[in-house]
N, C-alpha and C positions, 0 to 999 in steps of 0.2 A: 777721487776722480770717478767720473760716471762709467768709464768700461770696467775698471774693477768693481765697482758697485754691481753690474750687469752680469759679469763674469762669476761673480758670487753670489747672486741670488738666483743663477740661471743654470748652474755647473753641470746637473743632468743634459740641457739639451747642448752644452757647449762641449760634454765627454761625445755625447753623439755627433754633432759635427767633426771634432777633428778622427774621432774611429770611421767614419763613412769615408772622409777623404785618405785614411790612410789604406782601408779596404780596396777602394777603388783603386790606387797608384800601383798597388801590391798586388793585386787579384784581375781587376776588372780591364786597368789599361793594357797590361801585357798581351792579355790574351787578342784583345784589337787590334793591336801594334802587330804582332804574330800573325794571326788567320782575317782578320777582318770584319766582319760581318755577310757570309756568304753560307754556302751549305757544301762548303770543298771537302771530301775526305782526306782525314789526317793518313796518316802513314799506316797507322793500326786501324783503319776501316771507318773512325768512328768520325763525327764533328764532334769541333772546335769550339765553332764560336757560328752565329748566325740563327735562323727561327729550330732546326733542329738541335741546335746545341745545346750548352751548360747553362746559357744565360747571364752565366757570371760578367756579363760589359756593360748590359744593358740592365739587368738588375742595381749593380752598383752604381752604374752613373744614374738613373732612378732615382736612388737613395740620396747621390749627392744632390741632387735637384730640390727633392722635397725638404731636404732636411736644412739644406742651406736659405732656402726659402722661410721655413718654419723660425728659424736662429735670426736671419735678420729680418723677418716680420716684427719678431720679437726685443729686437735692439732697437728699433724704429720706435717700437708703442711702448720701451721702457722710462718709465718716470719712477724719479729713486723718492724714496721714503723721505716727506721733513720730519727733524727734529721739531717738537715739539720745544719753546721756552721755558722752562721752569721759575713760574714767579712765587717767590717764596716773601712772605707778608711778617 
């Protein structure tokens, strides 16, 4: 099958895809979901999330852009290997 064929000869950029999307759901959505993207202080004085903050939203969703880009660039332009025939005389 050609997605296992892809999956197999691709597995570095496909561990990176699924760790970026699980970074972001775990790290980068919450904290959106939570403060937003503004420069509001939290409770303890500091930001959140927005241009003075952690970055963690907008770093990770970044990641997920480029990377998912890069993986199905790369599913597009894969052509799997032919077997060669073996004519034995």
């Amino acid at each position: 099958m050609l997605l296992t064929e892809f999956l197999s000869s691709n597995i570095g950029w496909t561990v990176n895809l699924i760790l970026t999307w699980v970074m972001f759901w775990v790290y980068g959505f919450p904290v959106w979901r939570d403060y937003g993207y503004s420069d509001k202080l939290n409770p303890e004085g500091g930001f959140d999330s927005g241009p003075n903050g952690s970055g963690v939203a907008v770093i990770s969703l970044g990641l997920i852009v480029s990377c998912t880009a890069i993986w199905t660039s790369q599913l597009l332009a894969f052509k799997p290997e032919q077997k060669e025939e073996s004519n034995v005389d």
